[in-house]
C-alpha positions in Angstrom: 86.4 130.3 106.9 87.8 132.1 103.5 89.8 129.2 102.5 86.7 126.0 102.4 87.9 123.7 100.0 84.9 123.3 98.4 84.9 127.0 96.3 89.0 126.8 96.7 88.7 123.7 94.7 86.2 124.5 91.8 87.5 127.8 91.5 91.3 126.4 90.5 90.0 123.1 89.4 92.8 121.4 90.4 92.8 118.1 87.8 90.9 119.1 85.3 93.7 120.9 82.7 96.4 118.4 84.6 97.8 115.7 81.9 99.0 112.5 83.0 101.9 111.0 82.1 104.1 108.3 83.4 107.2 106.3 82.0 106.3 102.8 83.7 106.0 100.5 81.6 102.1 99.2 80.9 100.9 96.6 79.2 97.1 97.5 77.5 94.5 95.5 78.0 94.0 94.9 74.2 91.3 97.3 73.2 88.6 95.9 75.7 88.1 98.5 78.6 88.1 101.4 76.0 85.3 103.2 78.2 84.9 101.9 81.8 87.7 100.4 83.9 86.4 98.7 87.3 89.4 98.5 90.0 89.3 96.6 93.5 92.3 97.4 96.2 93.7 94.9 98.1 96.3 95.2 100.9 99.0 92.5 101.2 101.4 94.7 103.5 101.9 97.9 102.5 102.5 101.2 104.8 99.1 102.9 106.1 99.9 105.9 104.2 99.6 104.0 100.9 96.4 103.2 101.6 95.4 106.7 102.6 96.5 107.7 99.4 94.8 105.0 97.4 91.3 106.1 98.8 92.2 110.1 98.0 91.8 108.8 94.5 88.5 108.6 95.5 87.9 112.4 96.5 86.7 115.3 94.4 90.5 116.8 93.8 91.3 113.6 91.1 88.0 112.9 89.7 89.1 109.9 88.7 85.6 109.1 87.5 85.4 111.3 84.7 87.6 109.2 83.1 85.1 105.8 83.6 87.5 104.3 86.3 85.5 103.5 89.4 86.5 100.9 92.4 84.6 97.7 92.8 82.9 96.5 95.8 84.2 93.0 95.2 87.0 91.6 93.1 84.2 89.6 91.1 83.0 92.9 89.2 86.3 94.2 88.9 88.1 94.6 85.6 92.3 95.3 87.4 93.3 94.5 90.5 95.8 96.6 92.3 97.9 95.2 95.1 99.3 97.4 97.8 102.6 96.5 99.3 105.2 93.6 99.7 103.3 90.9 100.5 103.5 89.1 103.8 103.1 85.3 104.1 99.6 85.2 105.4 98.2 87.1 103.1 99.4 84.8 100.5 96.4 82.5 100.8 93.7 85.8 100.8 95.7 87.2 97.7 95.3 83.7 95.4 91.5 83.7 96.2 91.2 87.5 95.6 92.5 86.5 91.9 90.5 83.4 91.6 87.4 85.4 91.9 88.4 88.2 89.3 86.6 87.9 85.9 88.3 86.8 82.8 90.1 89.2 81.1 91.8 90.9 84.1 95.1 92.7 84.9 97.1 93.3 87.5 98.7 96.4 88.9 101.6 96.2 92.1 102.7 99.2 94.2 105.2 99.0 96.3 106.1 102.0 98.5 109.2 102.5 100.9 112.7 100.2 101.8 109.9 96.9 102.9 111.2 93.9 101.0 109.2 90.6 101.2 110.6 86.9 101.0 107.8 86.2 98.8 108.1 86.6 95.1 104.0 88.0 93.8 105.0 88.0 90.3 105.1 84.3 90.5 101.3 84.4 91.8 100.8 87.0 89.6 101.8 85.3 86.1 100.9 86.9 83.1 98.6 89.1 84.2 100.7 91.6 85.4 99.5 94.9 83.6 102.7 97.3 85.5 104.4 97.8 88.7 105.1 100.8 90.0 108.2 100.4 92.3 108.7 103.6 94.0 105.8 104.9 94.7 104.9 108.9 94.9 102.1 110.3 94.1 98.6 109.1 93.5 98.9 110.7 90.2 100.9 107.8 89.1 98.6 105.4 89.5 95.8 107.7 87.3 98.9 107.9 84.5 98.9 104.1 84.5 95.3 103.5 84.6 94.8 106.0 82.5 97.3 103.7 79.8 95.7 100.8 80.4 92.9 102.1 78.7 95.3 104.0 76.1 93.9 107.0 76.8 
């Protein structure tokens, strides 16, 4: 009973003094989400553990919202949408309407994790609203680095 993560984590405050960094390249969104960056998930095919690791950025330990980012119930109050996984080609269809229904101005992130490789080419769908894409990844702390240079902080 010593080690409850509750005292364990605001005793070593875990993110708080952590800087985040990345080397992907990101496109900024031109100087409009300066403040407050709204971000819906969707899945297209990725491995469960992405997504387990996509809703820890959710939980105390990042704190994502001190920085203003917050998910979105619905991709029509969302500012970025991030898309988990080589897409399949049913989800193809669900993908397109998820971007028709984002507001205008809206970006794009893809994450790709593992060796899955998909016959369908997103960036196509995607156009030029593709903000990054982060290939390999590791670590949820890569995806705060990148949000984190969208809004060029």
């Amino acid at each position: 009973m010593n080690n409850w993560w509750l005292p364990y984590g605001l005793k070593k405050r875990l993110t708080e003094k952590k800087s985040f960094q990345t080397d992907i390249d990101v496109k900024p969104l031109d100087g409009i989400f300066k403040t407050s960056l709204h971000i819906y998930i969707i899945d297209v095919g990725c491995p469960n553990d992405l997504c387990f690791e996509i809703k820890a950025l959710q939980a105390p330990q990042y704190n994502i919202h001190r920085f203003g980012i917050f998910f979105a119930d619905t991709p029509r109050h969302a500012d970025v949408l991030i898309v988990l996984g080589p897409a399949t080609k049913k989800m193809i269809g669900p993908l397109k309407e998820t971007i028709n229904q984002l507001p205008k101005p809206f970006g794009i992130i893809l994450i790709e994790s593992g060796e899955m490789k998909s016959d369908v080419d997103i960036k196509n769908i995607v156009g030029n609203n593709l903000l990054a894409e982060i290939k390999n990844y590791e670590n949820p702390e890569q995806i705060i680095a990148v949000l984190l240079k969208i809004m060029n902080k």
